[in-house]
Every structure is written in C-alpha cells, then in structure tokens.
LUMBA-721887 format. One line per 8 residues: for each residue x, y, z of C-alpha. Coordinates in Angstrom, 2 decimals, always signed. Example, Ala and Ser with C-alpha at 12.3 -4.5 7.8 and 13.67 -1.06 7.14 Angstrom:
+12.30:-4.50:+7.80  +13.67:-1.06:+7.14;
END
This chain:
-11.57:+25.04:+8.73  -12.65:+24.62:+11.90  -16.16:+26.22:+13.33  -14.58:+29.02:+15.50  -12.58:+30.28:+12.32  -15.87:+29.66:+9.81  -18.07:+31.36:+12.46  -15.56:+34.23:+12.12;
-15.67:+34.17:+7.96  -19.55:+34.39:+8.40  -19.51:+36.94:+10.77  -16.98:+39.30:+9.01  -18.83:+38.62:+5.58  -21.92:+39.60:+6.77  -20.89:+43.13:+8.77  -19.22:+43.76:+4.72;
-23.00:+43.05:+3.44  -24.02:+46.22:+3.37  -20.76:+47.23:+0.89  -21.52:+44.03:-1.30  -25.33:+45.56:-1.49  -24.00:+49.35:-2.47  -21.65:+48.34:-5.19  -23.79:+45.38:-6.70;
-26.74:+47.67:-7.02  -24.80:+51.00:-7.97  -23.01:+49.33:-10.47  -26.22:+47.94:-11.93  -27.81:+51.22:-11.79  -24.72:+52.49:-13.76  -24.50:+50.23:-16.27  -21.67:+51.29:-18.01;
-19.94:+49.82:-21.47  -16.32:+48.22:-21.61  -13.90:+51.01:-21.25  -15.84:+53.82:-20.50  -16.97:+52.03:-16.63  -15.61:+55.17:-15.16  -18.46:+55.71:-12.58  -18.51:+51.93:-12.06;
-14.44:+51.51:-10.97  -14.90:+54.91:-8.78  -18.00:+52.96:-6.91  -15.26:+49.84:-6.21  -12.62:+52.50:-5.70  -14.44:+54.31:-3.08  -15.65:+51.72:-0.69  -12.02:+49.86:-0.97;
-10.22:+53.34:-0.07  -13.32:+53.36:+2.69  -11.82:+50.11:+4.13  -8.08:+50.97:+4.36  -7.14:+49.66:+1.23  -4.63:+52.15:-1.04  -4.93:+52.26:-4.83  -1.78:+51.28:-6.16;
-2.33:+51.82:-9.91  -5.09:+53.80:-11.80  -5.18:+53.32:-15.62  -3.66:+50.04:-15.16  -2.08:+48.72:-18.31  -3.73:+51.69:-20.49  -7.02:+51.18:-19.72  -8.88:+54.05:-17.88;
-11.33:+52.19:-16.01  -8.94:+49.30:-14.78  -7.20:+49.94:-11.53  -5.15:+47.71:-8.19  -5.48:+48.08:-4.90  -3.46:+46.70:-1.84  -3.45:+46.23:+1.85  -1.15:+44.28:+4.24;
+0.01:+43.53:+7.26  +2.61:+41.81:+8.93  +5.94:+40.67:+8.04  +5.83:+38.37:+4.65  +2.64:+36.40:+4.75  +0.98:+35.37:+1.50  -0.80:+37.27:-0.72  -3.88:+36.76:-2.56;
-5.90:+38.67:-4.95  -9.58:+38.95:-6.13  -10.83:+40.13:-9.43  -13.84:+42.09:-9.56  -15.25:+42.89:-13.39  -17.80:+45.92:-13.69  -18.72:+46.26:-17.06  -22.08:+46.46:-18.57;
-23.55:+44.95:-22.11  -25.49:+47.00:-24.74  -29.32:+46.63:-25.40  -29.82:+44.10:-21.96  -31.07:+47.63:-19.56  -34.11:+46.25:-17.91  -36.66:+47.34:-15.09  -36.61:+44.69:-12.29;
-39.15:+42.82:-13.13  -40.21:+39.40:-14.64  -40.57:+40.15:-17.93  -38.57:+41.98:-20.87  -39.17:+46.17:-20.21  -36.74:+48.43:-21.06  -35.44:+50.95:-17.69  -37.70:+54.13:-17.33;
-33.95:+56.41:-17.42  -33.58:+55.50:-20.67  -30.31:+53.31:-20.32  -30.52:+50.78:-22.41  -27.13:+49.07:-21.11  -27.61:+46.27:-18.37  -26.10:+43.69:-16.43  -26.73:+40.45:-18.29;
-23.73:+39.14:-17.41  -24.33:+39.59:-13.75  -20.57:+41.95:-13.43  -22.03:+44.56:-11.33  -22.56:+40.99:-8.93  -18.94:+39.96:-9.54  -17.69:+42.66:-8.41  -19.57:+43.67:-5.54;
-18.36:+39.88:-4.23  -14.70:+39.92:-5.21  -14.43:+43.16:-3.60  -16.57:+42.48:-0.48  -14.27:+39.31:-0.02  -12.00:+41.55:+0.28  -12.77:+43.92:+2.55  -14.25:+40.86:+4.23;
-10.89:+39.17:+4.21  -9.28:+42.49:+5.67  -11.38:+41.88:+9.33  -10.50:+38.66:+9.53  -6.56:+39.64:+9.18  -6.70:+42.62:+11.81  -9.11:+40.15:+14.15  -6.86:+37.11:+14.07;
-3.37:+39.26:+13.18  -2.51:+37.05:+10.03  +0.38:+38.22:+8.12  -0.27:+38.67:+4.44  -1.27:+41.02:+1.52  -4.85:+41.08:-0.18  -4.84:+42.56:-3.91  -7.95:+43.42:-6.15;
-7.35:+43.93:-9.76  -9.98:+46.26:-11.19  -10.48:+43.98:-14.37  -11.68:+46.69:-16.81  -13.66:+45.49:-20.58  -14.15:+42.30:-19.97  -16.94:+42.01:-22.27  -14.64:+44.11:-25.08;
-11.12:+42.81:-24.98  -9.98:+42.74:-21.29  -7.67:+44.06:-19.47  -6.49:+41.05:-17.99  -4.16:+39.64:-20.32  -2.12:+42.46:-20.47  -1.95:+42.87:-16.44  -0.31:+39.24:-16.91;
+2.29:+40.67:-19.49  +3.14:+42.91:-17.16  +3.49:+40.57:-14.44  +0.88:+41.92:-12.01  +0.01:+38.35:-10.70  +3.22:+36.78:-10.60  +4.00:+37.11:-7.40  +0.23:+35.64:-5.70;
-0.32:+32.45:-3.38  -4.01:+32.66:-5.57  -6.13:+34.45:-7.35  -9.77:+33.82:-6.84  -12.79:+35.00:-8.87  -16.57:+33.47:-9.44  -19.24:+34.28:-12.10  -23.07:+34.61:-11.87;
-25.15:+31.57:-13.85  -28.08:+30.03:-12.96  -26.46:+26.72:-10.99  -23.47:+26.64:-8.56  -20.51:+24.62:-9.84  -17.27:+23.99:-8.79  -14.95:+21.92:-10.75  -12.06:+21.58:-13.04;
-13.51:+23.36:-16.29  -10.91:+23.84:-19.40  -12.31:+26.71:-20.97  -10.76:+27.45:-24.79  -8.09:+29.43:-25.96  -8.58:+32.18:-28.44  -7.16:+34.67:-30.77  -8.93:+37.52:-32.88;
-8.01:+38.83:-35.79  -8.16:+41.24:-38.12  -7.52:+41.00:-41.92  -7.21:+43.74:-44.64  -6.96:+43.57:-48.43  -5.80:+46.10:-50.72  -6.09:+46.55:-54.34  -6.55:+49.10:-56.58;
-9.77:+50.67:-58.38  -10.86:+50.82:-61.45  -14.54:+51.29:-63.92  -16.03:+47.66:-63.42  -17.55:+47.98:-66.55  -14.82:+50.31:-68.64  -11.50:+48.89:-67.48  -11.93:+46.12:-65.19;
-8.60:+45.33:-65.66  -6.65:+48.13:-64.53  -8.08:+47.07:-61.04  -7.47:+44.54:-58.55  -10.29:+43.23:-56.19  -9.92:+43.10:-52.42  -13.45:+41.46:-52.62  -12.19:+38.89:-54.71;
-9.33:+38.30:-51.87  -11.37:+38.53:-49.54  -13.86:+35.83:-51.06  -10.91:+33.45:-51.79  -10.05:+33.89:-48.09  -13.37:+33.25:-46.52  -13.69:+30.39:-48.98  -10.04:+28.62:-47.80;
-11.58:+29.49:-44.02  -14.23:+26.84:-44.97  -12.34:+24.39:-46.90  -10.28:+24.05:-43.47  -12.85:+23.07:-41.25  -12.84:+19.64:-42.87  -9.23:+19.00:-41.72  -9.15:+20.86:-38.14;
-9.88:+18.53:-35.29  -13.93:+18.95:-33.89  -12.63:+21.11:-30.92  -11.41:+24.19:-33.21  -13.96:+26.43:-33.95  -13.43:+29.23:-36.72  -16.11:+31.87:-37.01  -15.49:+35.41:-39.31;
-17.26:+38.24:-40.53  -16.59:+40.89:-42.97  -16.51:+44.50:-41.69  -16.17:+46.10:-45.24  -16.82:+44.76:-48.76  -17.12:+47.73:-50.99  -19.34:+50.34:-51.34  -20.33:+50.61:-55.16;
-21.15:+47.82:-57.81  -19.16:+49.74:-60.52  -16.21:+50.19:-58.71  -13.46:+48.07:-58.28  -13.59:+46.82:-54.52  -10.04:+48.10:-53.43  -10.39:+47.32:-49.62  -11.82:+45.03:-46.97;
-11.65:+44.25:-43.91  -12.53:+40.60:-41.66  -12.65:+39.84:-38.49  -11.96:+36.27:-37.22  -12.02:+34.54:-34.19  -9.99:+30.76:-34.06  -10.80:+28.84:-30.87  -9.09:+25.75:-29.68;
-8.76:+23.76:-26.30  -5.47:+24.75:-25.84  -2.29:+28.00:-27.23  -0.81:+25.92:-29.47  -3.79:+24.86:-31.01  -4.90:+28.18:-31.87  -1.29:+29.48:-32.98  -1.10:+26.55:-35.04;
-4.71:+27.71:-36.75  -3.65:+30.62:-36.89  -0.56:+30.06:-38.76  -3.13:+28.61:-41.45  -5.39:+31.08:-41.68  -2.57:+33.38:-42.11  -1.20:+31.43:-45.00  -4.94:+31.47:-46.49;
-4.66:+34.85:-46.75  -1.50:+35.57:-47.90  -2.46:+32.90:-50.86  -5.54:+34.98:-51.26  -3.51:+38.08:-51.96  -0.86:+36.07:-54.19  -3.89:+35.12:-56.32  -5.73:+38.30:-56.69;
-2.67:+40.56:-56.95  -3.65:+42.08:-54.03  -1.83:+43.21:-50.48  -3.00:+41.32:-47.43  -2.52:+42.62:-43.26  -3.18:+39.45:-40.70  -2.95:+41.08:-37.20  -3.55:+39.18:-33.94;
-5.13:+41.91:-32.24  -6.66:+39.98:-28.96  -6.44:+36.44:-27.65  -6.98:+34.34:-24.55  -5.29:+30.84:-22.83  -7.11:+28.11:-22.56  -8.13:+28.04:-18.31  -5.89:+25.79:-16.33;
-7.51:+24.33:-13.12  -6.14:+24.05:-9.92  -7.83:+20.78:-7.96  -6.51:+22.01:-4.70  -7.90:+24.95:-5.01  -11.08:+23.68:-6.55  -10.96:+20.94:-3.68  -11.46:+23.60:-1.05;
-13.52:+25.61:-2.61  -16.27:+23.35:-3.22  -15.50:+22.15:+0.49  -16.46:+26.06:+1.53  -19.05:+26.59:-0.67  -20.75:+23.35:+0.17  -20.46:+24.76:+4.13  -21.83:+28.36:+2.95;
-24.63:+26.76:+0.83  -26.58:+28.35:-2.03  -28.78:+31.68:-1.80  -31.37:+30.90:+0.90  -34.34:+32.28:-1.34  -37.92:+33.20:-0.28  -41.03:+32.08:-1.66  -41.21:+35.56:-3.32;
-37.94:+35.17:-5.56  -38.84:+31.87:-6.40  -41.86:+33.31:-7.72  -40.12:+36.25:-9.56  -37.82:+33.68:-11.25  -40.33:+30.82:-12.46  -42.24:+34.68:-13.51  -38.91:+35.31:-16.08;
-38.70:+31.29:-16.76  -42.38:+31.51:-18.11  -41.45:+34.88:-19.93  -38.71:+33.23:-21.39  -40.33:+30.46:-22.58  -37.96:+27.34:-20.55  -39.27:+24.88:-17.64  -40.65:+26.76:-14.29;
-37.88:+25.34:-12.28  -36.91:+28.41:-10.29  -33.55:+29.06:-8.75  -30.59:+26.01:-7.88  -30.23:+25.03:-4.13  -27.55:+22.85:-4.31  -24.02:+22.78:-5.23  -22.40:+20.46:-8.02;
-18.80:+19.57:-8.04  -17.20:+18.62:-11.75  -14.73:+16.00:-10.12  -12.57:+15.79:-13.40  -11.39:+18.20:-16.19  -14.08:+19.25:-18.40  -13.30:+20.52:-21.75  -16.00:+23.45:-22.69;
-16.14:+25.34:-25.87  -16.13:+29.36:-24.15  -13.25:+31.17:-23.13  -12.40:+33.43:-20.14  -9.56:+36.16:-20.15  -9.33:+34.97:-16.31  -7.33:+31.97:-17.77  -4.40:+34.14:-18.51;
-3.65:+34.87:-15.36  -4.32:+30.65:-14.60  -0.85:+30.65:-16.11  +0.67:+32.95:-13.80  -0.42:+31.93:-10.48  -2.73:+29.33:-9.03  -6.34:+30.30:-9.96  -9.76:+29.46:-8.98;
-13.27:+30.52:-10.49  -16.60:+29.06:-9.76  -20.28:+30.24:-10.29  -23.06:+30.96:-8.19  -26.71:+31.52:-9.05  -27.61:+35.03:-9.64  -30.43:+33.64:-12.29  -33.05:+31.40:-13.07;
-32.09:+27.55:-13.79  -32.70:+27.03:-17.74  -31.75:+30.98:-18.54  -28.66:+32.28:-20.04  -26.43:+35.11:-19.52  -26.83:+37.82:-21.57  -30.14:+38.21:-21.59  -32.80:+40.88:-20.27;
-33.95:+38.28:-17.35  -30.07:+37.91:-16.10  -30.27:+42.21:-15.97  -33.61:+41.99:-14.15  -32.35:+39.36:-11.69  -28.85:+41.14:-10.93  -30.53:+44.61:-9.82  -32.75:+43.13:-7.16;
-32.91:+40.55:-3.99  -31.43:+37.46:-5.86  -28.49:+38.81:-7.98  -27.40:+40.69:-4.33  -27.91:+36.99:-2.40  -25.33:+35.64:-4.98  -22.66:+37.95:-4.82  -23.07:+37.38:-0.85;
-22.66:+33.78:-1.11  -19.89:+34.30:-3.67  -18.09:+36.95:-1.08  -18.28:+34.51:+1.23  -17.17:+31.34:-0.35  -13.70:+33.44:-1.70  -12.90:+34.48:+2.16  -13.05:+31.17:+3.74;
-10.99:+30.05:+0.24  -8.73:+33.02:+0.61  -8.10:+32.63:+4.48  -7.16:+29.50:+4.24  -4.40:+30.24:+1.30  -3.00:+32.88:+3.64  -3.35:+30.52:+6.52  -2.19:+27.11:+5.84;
+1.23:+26.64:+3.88  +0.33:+22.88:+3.37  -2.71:+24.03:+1.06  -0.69:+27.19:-0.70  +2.16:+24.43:-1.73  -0.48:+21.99:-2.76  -1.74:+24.96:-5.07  +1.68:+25.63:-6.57;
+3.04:+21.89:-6.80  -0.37:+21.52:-9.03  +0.01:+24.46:-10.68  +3.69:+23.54:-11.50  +2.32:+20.21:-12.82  -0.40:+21.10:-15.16  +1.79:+23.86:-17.01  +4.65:+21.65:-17.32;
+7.32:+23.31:-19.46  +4.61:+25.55:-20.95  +6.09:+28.97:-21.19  +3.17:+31.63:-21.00  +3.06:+34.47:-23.67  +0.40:+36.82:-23.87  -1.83:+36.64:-27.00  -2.04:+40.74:-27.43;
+0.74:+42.32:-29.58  +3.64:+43.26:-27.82  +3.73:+46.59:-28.23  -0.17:+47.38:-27.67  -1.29:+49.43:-24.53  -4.77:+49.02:-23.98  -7.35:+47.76:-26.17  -6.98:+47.56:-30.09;
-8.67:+50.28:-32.49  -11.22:+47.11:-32.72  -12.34:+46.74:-29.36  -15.52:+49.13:-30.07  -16.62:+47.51:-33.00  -18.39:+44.29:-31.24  -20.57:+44.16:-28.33  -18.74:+41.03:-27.00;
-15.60:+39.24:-28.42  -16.07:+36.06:-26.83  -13.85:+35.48:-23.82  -16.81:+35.89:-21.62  -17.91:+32.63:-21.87  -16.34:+30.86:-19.07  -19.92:+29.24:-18.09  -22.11:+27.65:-20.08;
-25.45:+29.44:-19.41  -27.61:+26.81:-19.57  -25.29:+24.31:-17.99  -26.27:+21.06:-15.72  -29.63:+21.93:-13.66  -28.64:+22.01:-10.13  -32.45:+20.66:-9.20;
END
C-alpha cells in the first residue's frame, strides 16, 4: 500500500471515529447478555442503515439479536465481510475506574470481554471501508454479520451451515487483550454435550431394588470420563459437570443430567472423543439398567490461519501502530494492574507477529467460518498487559479512553486489510490458494445438530461455554 492510498485509509477511518466512539460506548453502557443484545444490535443497526448500508437479514439463523447487512457498488468486485460481536458477560458491570466497583444503574452485566470494542471496530471498518469505495470507485461488496451470543453458543456456526460466508474474498475480525498480536494461532476445536440418565424410583431403604439409579450411571460415567484421560493424547482436554443428581437421600435417583465439553486441536479429534465418551455412557446405562441421551448440542472447528492474510495484516497494523496512550491512561492502567495484584507494566506499544502456527488450548466460533472462506483475526490492546479478559478491570477499561483507542486502531488495521483484498487480485488468490492448502480434502460440517435453529434449550444455563477463548489473556507481554 502505497502512502497516497494509506493516507486515504487514515483519513476515512478517522471522519468514521466518531461512529466507532457511539457504538463502543453505547454498547458498553448497554451491556446486554447473549441473546437478549436487542438494544445492542439496534445501536450497530442504526449507524450502518445511517451509512447506506441495507439490512439484509434480521433474526439471522434464529437468533433475535443476530442480523447482515450489505452495500456495493460496481459491477462484480470482491466482497469482504466484518464480524462485529456485542454481547455482554454476567457479574463483570463496573464504574470506569481503577479498581473493582460495581455501576451506580445497578447493571451488573459488563464488557469483560471487550465486545462492545469489537464491534464498534468491525463495524466502523466498515463504514470506513464504504468512503474509501465511493472516493476511489472500487467495485466490490462489504458484508457485516451481526454475530449474536458469542459468549453463549454463537451464532456463527450456524450462519456457516447456512452458507452465509461462502461466497467472501475474506472475512476479517480482531479481539481486545492486553498485547497486539498477529500470527498464525490454531485455536481448538470443541463440542458440548449434554447427557441424561433415566431410571426408575423406588424407597432406598424399603425396596431398593425395584429401582434403578441414574446417579449410579451417572457416577460410572464420570468415572470412565477419568479413566480416559490416561489414554487421550495431552492436547484433549475433557472437563464435565453435573446439572442434576437427585433431590432426596431416600429416593431412588431416577434422573440426571451432565454437561461436557471435549476439546482437541483439531474435528476429528474431538469426534473421535466424542465417539468415546458416547460409548462410556451407553456402558454406563448397560450396567445400571438404566436409559442414557448423548446429544451434541454445540461445537466449534479448530481456527485455520491464513499467512497471507496474516502477512498483510501485521504489515498494516505495524504501519497503524498501537493506541498512542497518554500519561493519564497509563496511569489508570498500572491503577487496575496494582488493584489486580500483577506487575505495573501499563499498556503494550508494540506489535508482535507469531511467524509460525501456534497451537493454543481456547477456541473461537470465528474458526467455523475459517473453513468457509479465508479468515483473519488479530488482537489489539483494549487492557492492561498482565490482565485477563473477563474480568472487572477489562469492563472498566472498555467504557472509557483506552478500550475506544483500540477499537480505532482495530477499525483501522481491517480497512487497509480489507482494501487491499478488494483491491489487489494477486493478494485475494494468495488468500484462497492458502486457504485451499491448509483444508486439504477436509470437508467442513457444522458441529450444531442439523435440525437446530438457534441456540439449544442449554445455552442459558452457563455464563460462557468456552469458544471465547481465542486469546490467551495473559499472553506474551508486548513490553
């Protein structure tokens, strides 16, 4: 990119400031829970209509608060699409300040995953993007998926069922952590579950054996769970926990319910523990003369890089540089550091690039759609260095000065990315010949049930079900 057209990017990202400001800070104000972020996807809704964009699909793959809009121009062109997240986590509300104090409304919902920041970018990219178009009369289509419950079973996978992304040049997203990294991360794959047991009831101390114990299945089940994790290879991870065990001593337990979560580096890995942990719990039921129900009722791919993508980014974001903090948010952040008990370090100025794949142990729902079109995600800090997501100090952060700073930088990283996939046809077949490459014959199948619309009957029950954890939190320290 040369300085005339990166001049341009700058300019047209920093005229869209002002709309990157609104939603980031409305959205934190809102703070609204996975599939109820009504007020949230209006906020997105309203400043894309604003900008000439048209909303193409509300309730988007039955989930109220997911949505797509679309502008274009020109004949053909390429097309590109952002993917802005808005949801809010319970118990993180927090005042803006440096130290852990709940909000004076009373919310006690925050932003301590920094979405209302990762959405104010993604869609300020795009509106961004738009001028840039119109100015320089590039032919092309810009898309933003409203990506609905990400912290409570996304809607993303299912928008990949259903083919929304097949027919992108890229899709381009970033998250808020405390360092800015760009490289080829392979987050895990994942599938939850849910397990039932049925028996039948009887006196425990009369007839005990007129009944049969769904506890009992339910602790032969667990109990297989852990006799597997000495013959599963160190990257699969199997965590559970039981919903219901019974609810009286002298009863005969005649139902429970577990929920488990396999995680592995790649699909097959998890289908194939999967296929286990079925088979541990229909030899569960065999045993106890009980009835067992294994449903798959959410999973994730494993994230599939894209190094030209990557390449290019880091290139851009490198130009655009981190946050240019003051002295002030400095001091607010080694304020929350000291609060939090980690090194006074501050806020990252620099950039790291992961050259080669790196294996992490998190997931991300955005690698579904990795294996539907050319994807890129990076991060950019919205927090201190040495803090984690999810926390009150990552809420505090993303409703003032430095959470906004990030989501600029992030906007403006994505358009110089995004320009130059609808620009240069040398850089949008280097993205597909990769992306051709690294899924091989890999045939992509999406983890949720077939016939399921919109989150599971589950999706309530958990405040997070772990395909939010694209970046580590704690990461490498960028100083």
């Amino acid at each position: 990119m040369n300085d005339a057209v990166f001049a341009s990017v700058m300019d047209a990202v920093e005229k869209t400031r002002p709309v990157i400001e609104r939603i980031g800070l409305e959205v934190w104000s809102e703070a609204e829970l996975s599939q109820v972020e009504h007020k949230s996807a209006q906020i997105h809704i309203r400043e894309l209509e604003a900008a000439g964009f048209e909303i193409t699909s509300t309730g988007t793959c039955g989930y109220p608060a997911a949505f797509v809009a679309e502008w274009s121009q020109g004949a053909g062109g390429a097309r590109v699409g952002f993917l802005p997240e808005y949801d809010a986590l319970p118990g993180l509300g927090n005042e803006t300040v440096p130290e852990q104090k709940p909000r004076g409304n009373g919310n006690t919902s925050g932003h301590g995953c920094g979405h209302n920041l990762l959405g104010a970018g993604c869609t300020g990219a795009a509106i961004a993007l738009k001028t840039l178009m119109e100015k320089d009369s590039v032919p092309g289509t810009i898309r933003v998926y409203g990506c609905s419950a990400e912290e409570r079973e996304g809607v993303k996978p299912q928008m990949a069922r259903d083919g929304l992304f097949d027919d992108l040049d890229a899709a381009l997203a970033w998250h808020s952590a405390p360092v800015a990294i760009v490289g080829a991360v392979r987050t895990a794959a994942n599938n939850n579950i849910e397990i039932e047991f049925f028996g039948k009831t009887a006196h425990a101390g009369v007839a005990p054996w007129e009944g049969r114990s769904a506890l009992h299945a339910a602790e032969l089940f667990v109990h297989g769970l852990n006799l597997m994790r000495e013959h599963v290879v160190p990257t699969t991870r199997i965590q559970y926990i039981i919903q219901e065990g019974g609810s009286a001593t002298n009863v005969v337990t005649d139902h429970t319910k577990i929920r488990l979560c396999i995680r592995e580096q790649n699909r097959a890995g998890v289908e194939a523990v999967t296929e286990w942990a079925r088979q541990a719990a229909e030899g569960a039921a065999m045993a106890t003369q009980t009835r067992a129900e294994f449903r798959i009722v959410f999973g994730v791919w494993d994230l599939l890089p894209n190094s030209p993508l990557i390449e290019r980014t880091f290139a851009n974001f490198e130009r655009v540089g981190t946050p240019k903090w003051t002295e002030e948010e400095q001091a607010f952040a080694r304020s929350c550091q000291r609060n939090m008990g980690v090194p006074e370090k501050g806020l990252a100025t620099k950039v790291i690039h992961l050259p080669s794949d790196q294996t992490v142990g998190g997931g991300t729902d955005v690698a579904d759609i990795s294996w539907n079109t050319p994807s890129c995600v990076f991060s950019v800090p919205t927090l201190p260095l040495g803090i984690g997501l999810h926390t009150w100090a990552a809420t505090a952060c993303g409703g003032m000065s430095i959470g906004v700073k990030g989501g600029v930088t992030a906007a403006a990283v994505m358009t110089a990315t995004a320009y130059e996939v609808l620009t240069d046809a040398r850089l949008r077949e280097a993205a597909r010949a990769d992306f051709e490459k690294r899924k091989g014959s890999t045939k992509y199948a999406c983890a949720v049930p077939a016939g399921q619309k919109g989150p599971s009957s589950l999706a309530n029950l958990e405040a997070k079900d772990g395909s939010d954890e694209m970046v580590d939190a704690r990461g490498p320290e960028a100083d």
